[in-house]
C-alpha positions as CSV (number, residue, x, y, z in Angstrom):
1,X,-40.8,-30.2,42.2
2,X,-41.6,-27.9,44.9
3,X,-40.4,-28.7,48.0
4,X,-39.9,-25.6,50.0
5,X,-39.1,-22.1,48.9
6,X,-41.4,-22.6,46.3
7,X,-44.6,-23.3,48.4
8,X,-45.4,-19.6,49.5
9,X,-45.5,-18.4,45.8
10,X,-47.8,-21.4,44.7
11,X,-50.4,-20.8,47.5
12,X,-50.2,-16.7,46.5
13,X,-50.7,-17.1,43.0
14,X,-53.5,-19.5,42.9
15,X,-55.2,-16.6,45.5
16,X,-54.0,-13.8,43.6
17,X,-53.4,-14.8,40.2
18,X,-55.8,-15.7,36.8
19,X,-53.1,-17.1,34.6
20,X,-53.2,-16.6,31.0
21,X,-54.7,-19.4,28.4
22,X,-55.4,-21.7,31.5
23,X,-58.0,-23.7,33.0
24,X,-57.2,-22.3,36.7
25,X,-58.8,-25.1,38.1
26,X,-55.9,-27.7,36.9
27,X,-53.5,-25.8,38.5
28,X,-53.9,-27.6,41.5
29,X,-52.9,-30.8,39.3
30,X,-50.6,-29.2,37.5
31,X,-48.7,-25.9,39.2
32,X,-46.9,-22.9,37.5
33,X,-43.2,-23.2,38.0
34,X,-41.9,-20.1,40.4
35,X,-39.1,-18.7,38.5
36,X,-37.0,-16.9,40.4
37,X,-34.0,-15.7,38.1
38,X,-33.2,-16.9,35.0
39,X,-29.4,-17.1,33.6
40,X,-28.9,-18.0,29.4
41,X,-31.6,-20.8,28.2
42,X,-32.4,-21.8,31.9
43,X,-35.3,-20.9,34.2
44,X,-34.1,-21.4,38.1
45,X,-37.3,-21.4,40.6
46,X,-36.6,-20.1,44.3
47,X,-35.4,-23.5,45.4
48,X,-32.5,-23.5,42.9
49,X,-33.4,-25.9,40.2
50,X,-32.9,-25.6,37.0
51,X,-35.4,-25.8,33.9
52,X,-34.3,-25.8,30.2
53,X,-36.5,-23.3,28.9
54,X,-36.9,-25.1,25.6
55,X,-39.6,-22.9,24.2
56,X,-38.1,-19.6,24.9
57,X,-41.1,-18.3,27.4
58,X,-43.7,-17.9,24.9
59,X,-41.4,-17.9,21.9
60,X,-40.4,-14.3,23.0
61,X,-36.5,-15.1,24.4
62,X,-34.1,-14.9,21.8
63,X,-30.7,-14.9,23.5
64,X,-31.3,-15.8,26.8
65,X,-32.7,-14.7,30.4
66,X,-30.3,-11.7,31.8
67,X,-28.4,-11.1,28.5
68,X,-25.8,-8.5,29.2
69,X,-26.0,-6.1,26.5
70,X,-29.5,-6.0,26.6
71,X,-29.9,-5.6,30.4
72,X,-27.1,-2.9,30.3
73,X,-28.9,-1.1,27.1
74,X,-32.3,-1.2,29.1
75,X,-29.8,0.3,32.3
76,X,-28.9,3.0,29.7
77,X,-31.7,4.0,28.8
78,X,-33.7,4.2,32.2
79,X,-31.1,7.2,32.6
80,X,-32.5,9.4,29.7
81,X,-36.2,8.9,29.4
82,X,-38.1,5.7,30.3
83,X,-41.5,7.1,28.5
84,X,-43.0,9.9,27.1
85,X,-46.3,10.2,24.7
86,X,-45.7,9.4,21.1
87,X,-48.8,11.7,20.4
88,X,-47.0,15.0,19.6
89,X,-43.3,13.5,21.0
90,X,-40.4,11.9,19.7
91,X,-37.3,10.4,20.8
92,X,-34.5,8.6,19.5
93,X,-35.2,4.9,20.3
94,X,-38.5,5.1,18.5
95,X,-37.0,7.1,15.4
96,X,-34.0,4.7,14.8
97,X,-35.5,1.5,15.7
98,X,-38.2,2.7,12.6
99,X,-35.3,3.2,9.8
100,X,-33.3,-0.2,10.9
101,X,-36.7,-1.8,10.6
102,X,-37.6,0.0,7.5
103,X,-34.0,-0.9,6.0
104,X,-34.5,-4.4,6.5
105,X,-38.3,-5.0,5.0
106,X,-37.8,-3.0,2.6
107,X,-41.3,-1.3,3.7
108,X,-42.0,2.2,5.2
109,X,-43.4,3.6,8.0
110,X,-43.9,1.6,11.2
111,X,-47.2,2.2,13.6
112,X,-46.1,0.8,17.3
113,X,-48.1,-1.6,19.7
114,X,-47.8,-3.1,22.6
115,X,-48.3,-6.7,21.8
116,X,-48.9,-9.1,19.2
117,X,-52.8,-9.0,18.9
118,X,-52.4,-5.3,19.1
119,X,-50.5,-5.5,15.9
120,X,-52.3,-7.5,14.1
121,X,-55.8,-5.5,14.6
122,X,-53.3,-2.7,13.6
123,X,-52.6,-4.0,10.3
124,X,-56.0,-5.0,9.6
125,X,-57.6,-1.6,10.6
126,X,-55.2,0.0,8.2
127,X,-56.3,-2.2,4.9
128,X,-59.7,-1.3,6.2
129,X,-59.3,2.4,6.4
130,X,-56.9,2.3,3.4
131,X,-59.6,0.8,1.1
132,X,-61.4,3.6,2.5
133,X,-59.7,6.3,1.8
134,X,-59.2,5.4,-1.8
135,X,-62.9,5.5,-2.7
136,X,-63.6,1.7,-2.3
137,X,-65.3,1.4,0.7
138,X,-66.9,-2.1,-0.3
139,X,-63.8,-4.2,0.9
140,X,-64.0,-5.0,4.1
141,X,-63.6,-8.5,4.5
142,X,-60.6,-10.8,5.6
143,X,-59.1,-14.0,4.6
144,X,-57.0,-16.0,7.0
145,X,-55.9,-19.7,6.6
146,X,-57.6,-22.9,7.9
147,X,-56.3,-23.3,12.2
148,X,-54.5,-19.9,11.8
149,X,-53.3,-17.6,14.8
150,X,-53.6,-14.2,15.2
151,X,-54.3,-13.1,18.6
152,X,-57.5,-13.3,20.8
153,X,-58.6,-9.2,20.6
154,X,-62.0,-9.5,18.9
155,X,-60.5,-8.1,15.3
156,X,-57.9,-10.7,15.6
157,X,-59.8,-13.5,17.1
158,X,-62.3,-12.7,14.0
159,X,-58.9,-14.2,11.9
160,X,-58.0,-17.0,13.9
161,X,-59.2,-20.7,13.1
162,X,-58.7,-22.3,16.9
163,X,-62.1,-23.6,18.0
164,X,-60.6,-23.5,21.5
165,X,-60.2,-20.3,21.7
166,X,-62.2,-18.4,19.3
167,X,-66.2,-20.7,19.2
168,X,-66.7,-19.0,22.9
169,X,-66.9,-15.7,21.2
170,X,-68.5,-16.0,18.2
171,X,-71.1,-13.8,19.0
172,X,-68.9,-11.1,19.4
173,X,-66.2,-11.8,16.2
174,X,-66.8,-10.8,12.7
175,X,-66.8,-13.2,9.8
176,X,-64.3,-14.2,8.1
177,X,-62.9,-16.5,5.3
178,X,-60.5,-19.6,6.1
179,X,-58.9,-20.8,2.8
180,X,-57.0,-24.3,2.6
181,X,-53.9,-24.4,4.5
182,X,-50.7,-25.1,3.3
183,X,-49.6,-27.4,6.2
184,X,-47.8,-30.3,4.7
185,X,-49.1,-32.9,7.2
186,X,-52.1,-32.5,5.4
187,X,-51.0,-33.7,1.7
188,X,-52.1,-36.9,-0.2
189,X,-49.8,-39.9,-0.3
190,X,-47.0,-39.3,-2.6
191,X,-47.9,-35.2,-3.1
192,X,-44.8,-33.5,-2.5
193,X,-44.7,-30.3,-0.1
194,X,-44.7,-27.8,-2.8
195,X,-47.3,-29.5,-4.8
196,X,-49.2,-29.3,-2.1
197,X,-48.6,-25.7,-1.6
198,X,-49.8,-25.0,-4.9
199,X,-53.3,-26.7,-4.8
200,X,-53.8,-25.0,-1.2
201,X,-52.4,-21.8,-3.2
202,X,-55.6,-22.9,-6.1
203,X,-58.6,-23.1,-3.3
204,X,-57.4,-19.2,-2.3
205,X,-56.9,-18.1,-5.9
206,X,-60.9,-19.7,-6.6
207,X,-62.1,-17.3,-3.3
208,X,-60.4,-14.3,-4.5
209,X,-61.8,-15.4,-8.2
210,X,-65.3,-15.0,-6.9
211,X,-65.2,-12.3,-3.9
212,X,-62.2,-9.7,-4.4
213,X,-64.3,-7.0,-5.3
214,X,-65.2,-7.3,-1.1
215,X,-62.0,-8.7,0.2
216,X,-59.2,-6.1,2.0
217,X,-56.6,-8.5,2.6
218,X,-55.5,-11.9,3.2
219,X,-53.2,-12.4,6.4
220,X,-51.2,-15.3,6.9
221,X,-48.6,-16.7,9.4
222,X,-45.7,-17.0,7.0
223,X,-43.7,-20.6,6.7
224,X,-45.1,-22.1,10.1
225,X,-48.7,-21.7,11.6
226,X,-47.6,-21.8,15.4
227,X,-50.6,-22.9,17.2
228,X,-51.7,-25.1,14.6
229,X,-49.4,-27.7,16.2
230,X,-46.0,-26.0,14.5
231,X,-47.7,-26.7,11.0
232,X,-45.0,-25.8,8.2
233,X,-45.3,-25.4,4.5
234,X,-43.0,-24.4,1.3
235,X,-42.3,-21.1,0.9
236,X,-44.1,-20.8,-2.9
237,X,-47.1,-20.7,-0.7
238,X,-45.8,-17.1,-0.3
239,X,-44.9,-16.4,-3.3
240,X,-48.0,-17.4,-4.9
241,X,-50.3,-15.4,-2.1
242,X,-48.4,-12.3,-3.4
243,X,-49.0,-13.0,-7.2
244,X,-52.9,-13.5,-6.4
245,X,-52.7,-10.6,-4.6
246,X,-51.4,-8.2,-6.8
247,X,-53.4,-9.3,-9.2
248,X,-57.3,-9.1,-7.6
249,X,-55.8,-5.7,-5.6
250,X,-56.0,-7.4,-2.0
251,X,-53.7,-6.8,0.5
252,X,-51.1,-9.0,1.8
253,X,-50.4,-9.3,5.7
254,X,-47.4,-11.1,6.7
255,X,-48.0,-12.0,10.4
256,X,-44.6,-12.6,11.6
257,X,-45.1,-12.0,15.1
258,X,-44.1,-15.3,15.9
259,X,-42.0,-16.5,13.0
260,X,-39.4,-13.5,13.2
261,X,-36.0,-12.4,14.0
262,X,-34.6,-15.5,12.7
263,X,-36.7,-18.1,14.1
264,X,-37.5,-20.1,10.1
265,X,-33.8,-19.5,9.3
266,X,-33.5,-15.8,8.0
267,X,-34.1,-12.9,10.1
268,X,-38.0,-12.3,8.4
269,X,-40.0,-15.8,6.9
270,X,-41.3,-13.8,3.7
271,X,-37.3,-13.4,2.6
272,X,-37.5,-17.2,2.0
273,X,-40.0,-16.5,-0.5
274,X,-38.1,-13.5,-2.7
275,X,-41.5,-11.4,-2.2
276,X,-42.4,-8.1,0.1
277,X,-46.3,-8.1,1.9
278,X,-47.7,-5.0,2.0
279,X,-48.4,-4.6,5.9
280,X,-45.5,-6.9,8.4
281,X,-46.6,-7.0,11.7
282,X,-43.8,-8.1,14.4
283,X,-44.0,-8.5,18.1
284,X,-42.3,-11.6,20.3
285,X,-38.7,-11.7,19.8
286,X,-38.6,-8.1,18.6
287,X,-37.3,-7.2,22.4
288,X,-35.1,-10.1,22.6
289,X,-37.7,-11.5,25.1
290,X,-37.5,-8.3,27.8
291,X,-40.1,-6.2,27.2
292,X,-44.0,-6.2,25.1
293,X,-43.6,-4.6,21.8
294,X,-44.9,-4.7,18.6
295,X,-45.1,-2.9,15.1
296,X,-46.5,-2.4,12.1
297,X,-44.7,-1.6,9.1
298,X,-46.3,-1.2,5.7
299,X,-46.0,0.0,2.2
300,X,-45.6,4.0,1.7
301,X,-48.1,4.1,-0.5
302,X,-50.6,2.3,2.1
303,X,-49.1,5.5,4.1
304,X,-49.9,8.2,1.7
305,X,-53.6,7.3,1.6
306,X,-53.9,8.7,5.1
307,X,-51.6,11.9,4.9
308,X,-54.5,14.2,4.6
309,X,-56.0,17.7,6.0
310,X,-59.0,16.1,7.1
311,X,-58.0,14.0,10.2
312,X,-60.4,11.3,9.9
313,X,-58.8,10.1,7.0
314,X,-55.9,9.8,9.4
315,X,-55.2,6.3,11.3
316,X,-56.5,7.3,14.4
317,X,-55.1,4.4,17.0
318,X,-53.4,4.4,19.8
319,X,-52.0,2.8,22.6
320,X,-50.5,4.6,26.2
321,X,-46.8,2.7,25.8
322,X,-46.6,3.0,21.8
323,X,-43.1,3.1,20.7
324,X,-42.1,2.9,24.9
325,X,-37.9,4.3,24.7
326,X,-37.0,0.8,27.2
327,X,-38.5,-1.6,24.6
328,X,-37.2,0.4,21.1
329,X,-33.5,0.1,23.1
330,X,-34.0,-3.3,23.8
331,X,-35.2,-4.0,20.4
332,X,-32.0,-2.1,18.7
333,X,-29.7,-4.0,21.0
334,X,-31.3,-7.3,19.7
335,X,-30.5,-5.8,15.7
336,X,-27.0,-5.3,16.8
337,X,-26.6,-9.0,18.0
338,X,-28.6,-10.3,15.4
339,X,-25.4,-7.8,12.8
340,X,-22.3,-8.1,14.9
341,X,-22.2,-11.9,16.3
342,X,-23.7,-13.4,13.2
343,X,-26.7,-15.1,14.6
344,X,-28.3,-16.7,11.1
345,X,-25.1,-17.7,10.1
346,X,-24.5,-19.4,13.6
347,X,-28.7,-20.7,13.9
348,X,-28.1,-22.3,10.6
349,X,-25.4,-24.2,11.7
350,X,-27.3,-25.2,14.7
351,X,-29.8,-26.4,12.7
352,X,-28.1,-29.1,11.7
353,X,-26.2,-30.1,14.2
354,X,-29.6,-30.1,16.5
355,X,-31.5,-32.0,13.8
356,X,-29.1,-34.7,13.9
357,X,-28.7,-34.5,18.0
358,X,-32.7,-35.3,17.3
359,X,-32.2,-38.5,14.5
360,X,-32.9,-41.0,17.3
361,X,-36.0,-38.7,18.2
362,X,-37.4,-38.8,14.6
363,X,-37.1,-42.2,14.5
364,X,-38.7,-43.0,17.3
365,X,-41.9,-45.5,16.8
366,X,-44.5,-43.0,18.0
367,X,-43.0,-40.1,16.5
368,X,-44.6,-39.1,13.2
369,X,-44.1,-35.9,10.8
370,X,-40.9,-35.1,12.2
371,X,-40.2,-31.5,11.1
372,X,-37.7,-28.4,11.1
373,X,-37.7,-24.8,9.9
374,X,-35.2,-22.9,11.3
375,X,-34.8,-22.7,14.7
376,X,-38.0,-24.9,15.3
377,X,-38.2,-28.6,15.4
378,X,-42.2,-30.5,16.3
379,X,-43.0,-33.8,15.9
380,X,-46.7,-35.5,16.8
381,X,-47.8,-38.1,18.7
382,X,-50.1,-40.3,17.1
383,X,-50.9,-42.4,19.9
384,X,-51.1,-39.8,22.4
385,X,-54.2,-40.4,24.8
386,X,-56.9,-37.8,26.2
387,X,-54.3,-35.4,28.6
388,X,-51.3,-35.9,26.6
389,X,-50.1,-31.9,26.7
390,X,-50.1,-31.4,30.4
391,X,-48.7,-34.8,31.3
392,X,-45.6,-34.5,28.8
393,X,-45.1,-31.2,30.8
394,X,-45.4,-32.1,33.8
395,X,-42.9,-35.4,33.7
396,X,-40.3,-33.3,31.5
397,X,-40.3,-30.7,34.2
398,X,-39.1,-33.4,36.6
399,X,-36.5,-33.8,34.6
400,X,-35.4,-30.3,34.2
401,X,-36.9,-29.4,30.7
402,X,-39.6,-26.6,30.7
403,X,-41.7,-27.4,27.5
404,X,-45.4,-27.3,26.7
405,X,-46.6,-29.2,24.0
406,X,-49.8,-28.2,21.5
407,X,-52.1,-30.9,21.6
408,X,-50.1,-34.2,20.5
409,X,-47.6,-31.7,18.9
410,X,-44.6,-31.9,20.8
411,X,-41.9,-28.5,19.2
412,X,-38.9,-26.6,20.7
413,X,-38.2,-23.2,20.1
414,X,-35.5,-22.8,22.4
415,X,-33.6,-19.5,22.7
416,X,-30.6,-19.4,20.4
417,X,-28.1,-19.4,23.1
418,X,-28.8,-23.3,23.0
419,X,-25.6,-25.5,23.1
420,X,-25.0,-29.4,22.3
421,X,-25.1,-29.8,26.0
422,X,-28.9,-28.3,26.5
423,X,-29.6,-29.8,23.0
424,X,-28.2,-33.6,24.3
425,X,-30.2,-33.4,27.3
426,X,-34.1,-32.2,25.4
427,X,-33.5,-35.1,23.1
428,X,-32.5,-37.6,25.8
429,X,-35.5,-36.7,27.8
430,X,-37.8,-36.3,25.3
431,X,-36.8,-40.3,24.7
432,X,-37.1,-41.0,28.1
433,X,-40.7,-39.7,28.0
434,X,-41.7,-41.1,24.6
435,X,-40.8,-44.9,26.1
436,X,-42.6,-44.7,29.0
């Protein structure tokens, strides 16, 4: 896998470099891939070979490495301003990247991040301070579901439900409340997925019974609970969070940092439900893959709690690169894609042709809970042994497929500039691994 070029930037990271959400003492078992350029859905490392980035870096590409219109948007804008404060500025990236955004939730303002984690604490600081502000100060507390993801800042590592990530820190994190989650892998024999949906919808409805008098919001990842092994539910889940909701006065946070810009099949997971959250916090694909971004839009109401004289009542957060011109241009060029070449009309269709490229997958003997929503496909392993993850990744890299599985949950999320071709060859070597 790395036979020459490659070799200098291996030695330099591991003496330079802490990688992110890694054990950097495996690296010397299993090494980071040196990408040199990337061209459409592939990776190509400094020796010239070719990986099929089959999980679109991080979930973050959307229509591939060196997309034309974005780079030449991104060129375009590095001509007029590249940054300024948002503190007292304004430009026009920011501004009309807020009313697109605020046309297609159907929700208000937006308050900028620079990263998913960032968003999240944003949203949550806001049904905090909101609560606040309208003279009831007693709810503070947060519900999140059972092996949800939200980040690992403390205030979003306070409601996530990974051990891995979050029992380290305990100390430092808030409580919080994990209801029953919705993932259909977890339903009785012969429960249905929406039934199932329902009773996990009953066990949050009983908390709220007992505690919304204390309770800000509940925030959940809408449709598919990423790194809960690509976990995926019926969309009444949604509907009946927003029902319970409105009716014990909590607020509703629709994390779809991960889940949109099309990834479950529309271009936002909570359309699939016919409902509106109060607070929608995006990041990920939001830049097309290019550049970190993220944003908070919520309710104008929500908003008018804070437009005061007294500036502590205000929202009072910041970041140095909120509402950065390169990423807002990037992030408009990736809504004119998404309007002018018909991407959901186009995914959907991909959908099924990819699930049925997969059949052979799904049916494979040690292949269980086969699943799709969207533009994601996951199956698990039930017989996969102690080291599963990094061997699958490791043996699918020698065959030109860059993919990282979650536990014994195998998914792709590949960018949506995926053909037959790419599909043809992640099924054939994700068979080819499976037998061994």
């Amino acid at each position: 896998m790395t036979p020459t070029a490659n070799l200098p930037w291996l030695a330099r990271t591991r003496a330079a470099l802490w990688h992110p959400c890694t054990q950097m003492k495996q690296l010397a078992a299993t090494p980071p891939l040196p990408i040199a350029r990337g061209e459409g859905p592939w990776l190509i490392d400094y020796d010239g070979k070719r990986y099929l980035d089959a999980i679109s870096s991080w979930w973050v590409n959307l229509f591939g490495h060196a997309n034309p219109r974005i780079n030449a948007a991104i060129v375009d804008q590095l001509g007029k301003i590249e940054h300024v404060i948002l503190a007292g500025c304004t430009h026009a990236p920011v501004v009309e990247l807020s009313e697109r955004l605020a046309r297609l939730t159907g929700l208000g303002h937006a308050f900028y991040g620079s990263d998913g984690a960032s968003a999240t604490e944003i949203a949550l600081k806001m049904s905090f301070h909101y609560w606040r502000n309208t003279g009831q100060p007693a709810k503070t507390a947060f519900v999140s579901l059972k092996n949800g993801y939200h980040g690992e800042t403390l205030g979003a590592l306070s409601v996530t439900d990974v051990a891995i990530f979050k029992d380290t820190y305990a100390p430092l994190l808030r409580q919080s409340h994990q209801a029953m989650s919705p993932d259909w892998r977890l339903a009785e024999p012969g429960e249905n997925h929406e039934a199932y949906a329902l009773r996990a919808a009953a066990d949050l409805e009983s908390h709220l019974g007992k505690h919304a008098a204390t309770t800000a919001a509940v925030i959940v990842e809408p449709l598919v609970q990423g790194a809960a092994g690509m976990a995926m539910y019926h969309p009444v889940y949604l509907t009946r969070v927003r029902e319970l909701c409105d009716r014990y006065q909590v607020h509703f946070i629709d994390d779809e940092i991960a889940m949109g810009f099309g990834r479950t099949g529309t271009l936002f997971a909570f359309e699939q439900a016919g409902i509106r959250p109060d607070f929608v916090c995006l990041s990920k694909g939001i830049t097309g893959g290019y550049l970190p971004l993220s944003v908070v839009l919520t309710r104008d109401t929500i908003y008018d709690a804070f437009y005061d004289d007294n500036t502590a009542r205000g929202f009072l957060h910041s970041h140095s690169y909120t509402g950065n011109p390169l990423a807002c241009r990037a992030a408009l060029t990736v809504l004119d894609i998404f309007e002018e070449e018909a991407i959901l009309a186009a995914n959907f269709a991909k959908t099924n042709q990819f699930t049925s490229i997969l059949a052979e997958v799904a049916a494979h003997p040690r292949v269980s809970h086969f699943r799709n929503t969207g533009m994601i496909w996951a199956f698990d392993v039930a017989d996969a042994m102690s080291g599963f993850s990094a061997d699958f990744h490791r043996r699918a890299l020698m065959r030109g497929v860059f993919i990282r599985p979650i536990g014994n949950t195998v998914y792709f999320m590949p960018p949506y500039v995926i053909g037959d071709t790419e599909m043809r060859l992640l099924a054939e070597t994700t068979l080819a691994l499976l037998d061994r």
